[in-house]
C-alpha positions in Angstrom: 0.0 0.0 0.0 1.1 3.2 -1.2 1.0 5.9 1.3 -0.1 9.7 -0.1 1.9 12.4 0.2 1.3 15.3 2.6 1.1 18.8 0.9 4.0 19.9 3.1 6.2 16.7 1.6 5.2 17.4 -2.2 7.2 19.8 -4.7 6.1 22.9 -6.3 5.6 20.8 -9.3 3.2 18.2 -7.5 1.2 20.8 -5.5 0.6 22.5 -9.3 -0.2 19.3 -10.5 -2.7 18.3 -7.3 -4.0 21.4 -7.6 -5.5 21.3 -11.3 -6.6 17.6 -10.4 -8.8 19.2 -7.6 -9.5 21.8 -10.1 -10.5 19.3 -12.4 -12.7 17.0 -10.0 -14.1 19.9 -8.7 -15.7 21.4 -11.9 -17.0 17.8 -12.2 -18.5 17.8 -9.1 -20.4 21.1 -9.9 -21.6 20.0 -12.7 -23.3 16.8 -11.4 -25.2 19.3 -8.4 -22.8 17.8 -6.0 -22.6 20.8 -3.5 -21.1 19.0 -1.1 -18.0 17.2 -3.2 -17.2 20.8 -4.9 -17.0 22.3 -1.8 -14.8 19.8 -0.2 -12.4 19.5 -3.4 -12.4 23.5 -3.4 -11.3 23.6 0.0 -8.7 21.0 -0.8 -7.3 23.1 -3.6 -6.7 26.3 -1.2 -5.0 24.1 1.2 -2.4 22.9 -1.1 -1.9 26.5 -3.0 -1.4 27.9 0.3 2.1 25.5 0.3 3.2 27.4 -2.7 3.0 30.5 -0.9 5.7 32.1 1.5 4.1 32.9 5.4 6.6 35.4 5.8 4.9 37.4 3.3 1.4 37.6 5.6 2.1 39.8 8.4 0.2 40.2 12.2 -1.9 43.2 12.3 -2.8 43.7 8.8 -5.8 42.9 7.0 -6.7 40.9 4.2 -9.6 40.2 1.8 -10.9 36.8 2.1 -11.2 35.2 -1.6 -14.4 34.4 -2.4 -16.0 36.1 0.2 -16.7 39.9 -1.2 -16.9 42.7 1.8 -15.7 40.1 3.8 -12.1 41.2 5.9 -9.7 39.3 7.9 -7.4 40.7 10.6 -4.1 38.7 11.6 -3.8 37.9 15.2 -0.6 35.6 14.3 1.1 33.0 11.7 0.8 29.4 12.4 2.8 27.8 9.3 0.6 28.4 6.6 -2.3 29.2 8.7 -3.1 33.0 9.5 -5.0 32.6 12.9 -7.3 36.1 13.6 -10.5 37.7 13.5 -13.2 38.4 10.4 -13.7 42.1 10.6 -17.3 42.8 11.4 -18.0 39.5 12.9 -18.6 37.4 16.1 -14.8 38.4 17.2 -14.0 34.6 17.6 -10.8 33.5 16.5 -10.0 31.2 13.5 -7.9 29.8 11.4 -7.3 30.5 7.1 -4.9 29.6 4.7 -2.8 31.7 3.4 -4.3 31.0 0.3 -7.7 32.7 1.3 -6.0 35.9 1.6 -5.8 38.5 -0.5 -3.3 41.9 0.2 -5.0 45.4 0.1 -4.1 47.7 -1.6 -2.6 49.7 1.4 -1.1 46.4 2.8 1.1 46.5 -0.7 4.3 49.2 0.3 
């Protein structure tokens, strides 16, 4: 029995190549009503993208757009590998945990 590979063990070249499989089974998924499965693979997807991204480049303090989510912020409380643990501006105030994938820099975050 093979075992998989963690996303943390795989190369830029396999997470690129994981990553438009997801794609792929993903857009499949959707297309046979399968809310569920899409949602899933999607999630997937970020989690492996979010290995070809550096954490250093996500700082604590500074907010961040959350992909997919229009109008919807996220503050930075601190960096836990790729995971940027903080709040969702205009929210409940509880604490969680995105990728770094999820995030997108504003404009004013860019220097």
């Amino acid at each position: 029995m093979t075992r998989d590979k963690r996303y943390s063990e795989m190369s830029e070249y396999e997470l690129k190549q994981e990553i438009a499989a997801l794609h792929e089974k993903a857009r499949k998924a959707e297309q046979m009503g399968m809310v569920n499965e899409y949602a899933v693979l999607e999630r997937k997807a970020a989690m492996a993208k979010a290995y070809l991204l550096d954490p250093e480049d996500f700082k604590p303090g500074e907010v961040y757009q959350i992909e997919g989510d229009p109008g919807q912020y996220f503050k930075i409380g601190y960096m836990n590998g790729i995971f940027a643990w903080g709040t969702r501006l205009g929210g409940t105030g509880k604490e969680e945990a995105l990728p770094i994938s999820l995030l997108v820099k504003l404009e004013q975050n860019q220097k």
